[in-house]
Each structure stands twice: as structure tokens, then as C-alpha cells.
N, C-alpha and C positions, 0 to 999 in steps of 0.2 A: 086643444086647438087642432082641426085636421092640418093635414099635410100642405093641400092645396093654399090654405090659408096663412101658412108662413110666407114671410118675405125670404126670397132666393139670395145667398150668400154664396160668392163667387172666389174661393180661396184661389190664389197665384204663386204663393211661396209655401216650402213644405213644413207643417206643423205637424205637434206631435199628436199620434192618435186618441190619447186618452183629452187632447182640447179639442178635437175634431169629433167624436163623443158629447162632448160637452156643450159646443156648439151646435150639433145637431139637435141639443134639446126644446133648443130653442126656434134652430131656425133652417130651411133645408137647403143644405151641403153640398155645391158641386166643386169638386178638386179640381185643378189645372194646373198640376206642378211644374207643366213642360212650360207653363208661362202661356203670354197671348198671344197666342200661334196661328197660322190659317187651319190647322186641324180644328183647334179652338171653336174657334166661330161655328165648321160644321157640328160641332158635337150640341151647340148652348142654341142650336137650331129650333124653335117651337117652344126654349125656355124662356122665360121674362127673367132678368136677373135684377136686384133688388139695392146691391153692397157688394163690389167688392172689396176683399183683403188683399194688401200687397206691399210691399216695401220701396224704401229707396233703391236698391239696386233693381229690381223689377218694374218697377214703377207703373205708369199708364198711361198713354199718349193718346190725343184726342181722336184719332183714328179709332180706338179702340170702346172711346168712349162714346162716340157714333155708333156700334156696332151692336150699345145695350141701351136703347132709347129710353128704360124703364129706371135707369139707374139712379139712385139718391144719396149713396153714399158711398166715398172712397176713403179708406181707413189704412195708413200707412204702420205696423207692427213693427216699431219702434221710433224713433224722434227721427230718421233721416225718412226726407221724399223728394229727394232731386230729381227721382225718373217719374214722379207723376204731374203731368203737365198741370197747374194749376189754372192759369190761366183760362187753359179752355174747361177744366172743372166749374169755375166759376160762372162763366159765360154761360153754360148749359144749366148751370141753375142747380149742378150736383154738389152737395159739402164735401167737407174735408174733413177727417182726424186723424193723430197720430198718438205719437205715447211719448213727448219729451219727458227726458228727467226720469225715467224709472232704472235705467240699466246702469248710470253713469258709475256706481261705484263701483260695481264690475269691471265696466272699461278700464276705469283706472289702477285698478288693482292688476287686470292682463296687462296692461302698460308698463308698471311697474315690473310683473314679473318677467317680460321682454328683455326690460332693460338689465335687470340681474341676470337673468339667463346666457343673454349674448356674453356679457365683462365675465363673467365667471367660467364662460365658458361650460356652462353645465352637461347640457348635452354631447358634446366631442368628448369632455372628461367620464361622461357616466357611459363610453360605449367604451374610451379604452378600460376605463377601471375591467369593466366587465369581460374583455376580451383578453385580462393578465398583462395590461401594463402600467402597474402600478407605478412605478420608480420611475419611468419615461417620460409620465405625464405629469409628473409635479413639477410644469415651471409656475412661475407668478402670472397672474390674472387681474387686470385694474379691476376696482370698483367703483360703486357711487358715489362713497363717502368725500364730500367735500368737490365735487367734481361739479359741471356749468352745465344744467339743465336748459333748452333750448325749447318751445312750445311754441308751432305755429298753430295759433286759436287759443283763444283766454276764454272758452265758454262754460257750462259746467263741468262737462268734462275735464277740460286743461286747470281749471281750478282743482278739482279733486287730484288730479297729478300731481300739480304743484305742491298739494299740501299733503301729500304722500312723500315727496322730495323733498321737504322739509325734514321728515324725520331723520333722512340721510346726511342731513347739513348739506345738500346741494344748493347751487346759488341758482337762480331761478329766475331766468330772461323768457320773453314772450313777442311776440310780434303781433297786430293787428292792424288792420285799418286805421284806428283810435284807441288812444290809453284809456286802461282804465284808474281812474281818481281814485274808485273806489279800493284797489289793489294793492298790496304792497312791492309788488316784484317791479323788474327794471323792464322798462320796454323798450322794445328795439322797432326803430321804423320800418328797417327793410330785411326781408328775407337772406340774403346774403349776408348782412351783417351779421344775424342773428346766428346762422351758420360757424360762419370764422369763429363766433365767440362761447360757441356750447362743443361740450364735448359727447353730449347725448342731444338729437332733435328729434324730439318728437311732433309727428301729426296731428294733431285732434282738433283740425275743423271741419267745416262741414262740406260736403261734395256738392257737384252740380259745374253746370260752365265757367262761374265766377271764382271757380279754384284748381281748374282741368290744368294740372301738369302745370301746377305751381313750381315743385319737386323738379330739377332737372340739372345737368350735369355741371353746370354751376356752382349752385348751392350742394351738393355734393362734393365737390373740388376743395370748396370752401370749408367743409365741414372736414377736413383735411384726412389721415391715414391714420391718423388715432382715432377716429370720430365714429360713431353707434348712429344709424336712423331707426326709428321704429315708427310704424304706421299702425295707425286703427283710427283710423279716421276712414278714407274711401279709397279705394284702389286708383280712383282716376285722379288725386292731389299727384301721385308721384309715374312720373315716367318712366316705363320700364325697361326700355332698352338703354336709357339713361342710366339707370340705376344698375345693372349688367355691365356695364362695361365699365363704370367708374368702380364696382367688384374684382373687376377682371383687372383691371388697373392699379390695383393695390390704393385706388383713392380714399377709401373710406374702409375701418376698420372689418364691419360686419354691420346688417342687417337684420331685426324683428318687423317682419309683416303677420298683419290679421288678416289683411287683404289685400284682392289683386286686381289689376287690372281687368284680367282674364278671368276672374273666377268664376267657375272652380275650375277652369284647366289651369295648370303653374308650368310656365319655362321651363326646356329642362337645362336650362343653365344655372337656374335657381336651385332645382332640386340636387343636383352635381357639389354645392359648394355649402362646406363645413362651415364656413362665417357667418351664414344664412340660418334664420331660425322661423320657422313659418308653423301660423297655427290658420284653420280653415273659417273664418271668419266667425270666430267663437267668443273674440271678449267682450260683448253683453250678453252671453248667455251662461247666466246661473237660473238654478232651481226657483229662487227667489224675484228674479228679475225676468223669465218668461211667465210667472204668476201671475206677476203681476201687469206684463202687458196683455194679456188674457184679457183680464179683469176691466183693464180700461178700454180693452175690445167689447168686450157684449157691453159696457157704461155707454158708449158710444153707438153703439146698432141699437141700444132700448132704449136711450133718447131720439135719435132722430127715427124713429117707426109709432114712437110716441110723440111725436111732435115737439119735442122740447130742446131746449138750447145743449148745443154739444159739449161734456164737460173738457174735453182736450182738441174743439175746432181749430183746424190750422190756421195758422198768422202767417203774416209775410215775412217774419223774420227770417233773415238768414244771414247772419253777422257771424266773421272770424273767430 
């Protein structure tokens, strides 16, 4: 296939060279890691772009989607797309796809190790170990076992939690909009409740306006001075200056974030405090689970250039 003859693939988020390789073999390549910028637009000047790739925190807003008349496909690398306007995707007659369900065991496994990390203390413990203070730093450290796991979002994710907190003997509360029948855990109707009654809360729903700054210094309050939050869900469920100062406030034990409001700048109030355990918005990425969002990338570019039904087209779902 000459050059000319591929369709133009418009990357927005940074992938790894050897998929960028491999996507080139198919289809030709223009990088935009800085995102859709007004440099952007001058550079894709005189190009037709064809697809692009981009995620829920990058997204793509119809503004932008104006700006590629030629466009057919918007492809969000992995299951979240809160910042791609769907709406005016559809209106303009462009598809959708994304990759639900490939990363989730990941997630829940960073999740879990969050949650052991913060109670165990591992990190503070493995920098005195190493700095010669052994004897100083052996006091006691809670753990999971038998302790009130808290889950705002029962989706796959928060299901794979749960049933990784199973093995801990944790008792296992959730919050949603609606119970699920199908479930065995106890659901809590409201957010603060849910709080008071977990000694670990974790995030795991999905981002976008109908969950902005769910999180805030309430339900923090609530989740009292023994109490763990961990986030990997979206930076934008929890409020960040909320979440700073109820730190600052001795209200809530310590914190596990994947992600940030900000990212990737971080606080430096965040970075200042030992309680805090912060990874760079890594728990769906394994070896295993960017393979496979790859995979259901080019599935997705070689049905719809082939004209055939999208196998991961986006739904309107977006339930807790």
C-alpha cells in the first residue's frame, strides 16, 4: 500500500515506540503528545487526518473535531472517555471506540497494592529500614484483614476489588445509584454513609461531570482519622484541596492516589507528606493489558476503514 494511500492516524497520548512501529505499518503516524493545541492545528495543516487516538483524560471536544472535517474515527486507549465529547462525535457522523474490560485486573491488583502499601506502611518503613533504623521503626501497622472495605462504583473494576478483598476477609460495602441483585455485598445508598462505615474507600467509577468532586471534605471527615482513601478511578471524583487539608487536619489516616486532578503536575503538599502514596497514573498498565489495548486498537481502525461494525463501538453507558 503506498504512503499516500493510508488513512492518517492522529496519536494525542504518549505510546510506546515499539506500538507506534507497529501502527505505522499499517497506517501513517502523526504524534501530538503535547495534545490539541493551537500549535496542533498549524502543524496537521495541508494533512487530512483519518482517526484519531486519545483517551479519557485527553479527550476531544467538538471544537477540535471541526478542525479535521475528514475524520471517522475516534478511538479512546482504554475504557475511560469522559473528555471526548460524544455527543458532537455522533452529530458529525464520526464513530466511537474504546477498550472496556481489558485493563481491569490490573487496576484492581494496583488497588489492592495501594491499599497494603498505605496500612503497612511500606514505603516510610523500607526508607527507614534502609537509612539504619531498624529498632525505631518497629511499631505496629493495621492491616486489611477483617477490616470494612468501602467502593464507590460496583463496575468491573470495583467487582474485581471486591473479590480480591474477599481474600482478606474484608466485609465489602459499595455505593451506587442502584443495587445490584446480582451481588452479594451490602450496598449503601449514600456516599457519606458509605464513608462512616469503611475503614478503606476506594474510587473506582467512572469520571466525567456526573462524578466531578463526588470526593470532598465531608465524606473525608466521615471516613474519619483511621480511615485510607485510594483513588484510580479519575483524578476529577476527588477534590483536591479538600483532600489537603483534611491531610493536613489529621482527618483521614493517609492516602493511595493513581491519579490527579492535576496531572501530571502533583501538589507540592502532596509530595511533602509521608501518609501519601502516589503512583503516576499506572494501574492499568501491565505488559499484558497495553497488548492488549493495541490489539483492540488496530481491530477497531481495520473495521471501520473496512467498513464493518466496530468490535468495542462506544455505548452510552456510564453507570457508577
Amino acid at each position: 500500500m503506498c504512503e499516500n494511500s493510508r488513512p492518517t492516524l492522529l496519536i494525542l497520548i504518549p505510546l510506546q515506540p515499539a506500538f507506534v512501529a507497529e501502527l505505522e505499518r499499517h497506517y501513517r503516524v502523526i504524534e501530538a503528545q503535547e495534545g490539541p493545541n493551537e500549535a496542533l492545528w498549524v502543524r496537521l495543516q495541508g494533512h487530512a487526518v483519518d482517526a484519531v487516538l486519545s483517551n479519557g483524560s485527553v479527550g476531544l471536544k467538538a471544537e477540535h473535531m471541526d478542525a479535521l472535517p475528514g475524520l471517522r474515527l475516534i478511538s479512546a486507549f482504554g475504557s475511560g472517555y469522559e473528555g471526548i465529547d460524544v455527543a458532537a462525535a455522533r452529530a458529525r457522523g464520526i464513530q466511537l471506540s474504546h477498550a472496556p474490560g481489558i485493563n481491569n485486573a490490573t487496576v484492581a491488583d494496583h488497588a489492592l497494592m495501594l491499599m497494603l502499601a498505605l496500612a503497612r506502611g511500606i514505603v516510610p518503613l523500607d526508607r527507614a529500614v534502609k537509612s539504619g533504623a531498624w529498632l525505631s521503626s518497629r511499631a505496629e501497622r493495621p492491616t486489611l484483614n477483617g477490616r470494612r472495605l468501602g467502593l464507590l462504583g460496583m463496575g468491573n473494576i470495583g467487582q474485581q476489588i471486591a473479590q480480591r478483598a474477599l481474600g482478606f476477609d474484608m466485609q465489602v460495602a459499595y455505593c451506587t445509584r442502584q443495587r445490584r441483585a446480582d451481588l452479594p455485598y451490602r450496598h449503601i445508598n449514600d456516599l457519606l454513609g458509605l464513608a462512616e462505615q469503611s475503614d478503606y474507600l476506594v474510587l473506582a467509577c467512572p469520571g466525567g461531570d456526573a462524578t466531578r468532586h463526588l470526593v470532598r471534605r465531608p465524606v473525608l471527615r466521615a471516613l474519619g482519622p483511621q480511615g485510607f482513601l485510594v483513588n484510580i478511578a479519575r483524578g476529577s471524583v476527588l477534590h483536591t484541596g479538600d483532600l489537603i487539608a483534611a491531610l493536613q487536619a489529621g482527618e483521614i489516616a493517609g492516602a493511595g492516589l493513581d491519579v490527579l486532578e492535576t496531572e501530571p503536575e502533583v501538589p507540592p503538599e502532596l509530595r511533602g507528606m509521608p501518609q501519601v502514596l502516589l503512583t503516576p497514573h499506572v494501574s492499568g498498565r501491565s505488559p499484558e493489558a497495553q497488548r492488549a489495548q493495541l490489539d483492540c486498537l488496530l481491530a477497531n481502525l481495520d473495521a471501520c476503514f473496512a467498513g464493518r461494525q466496530l468490535p468495542n463501538g462506544l455505548t452510552n453507558a456510564l453507570a457508577l
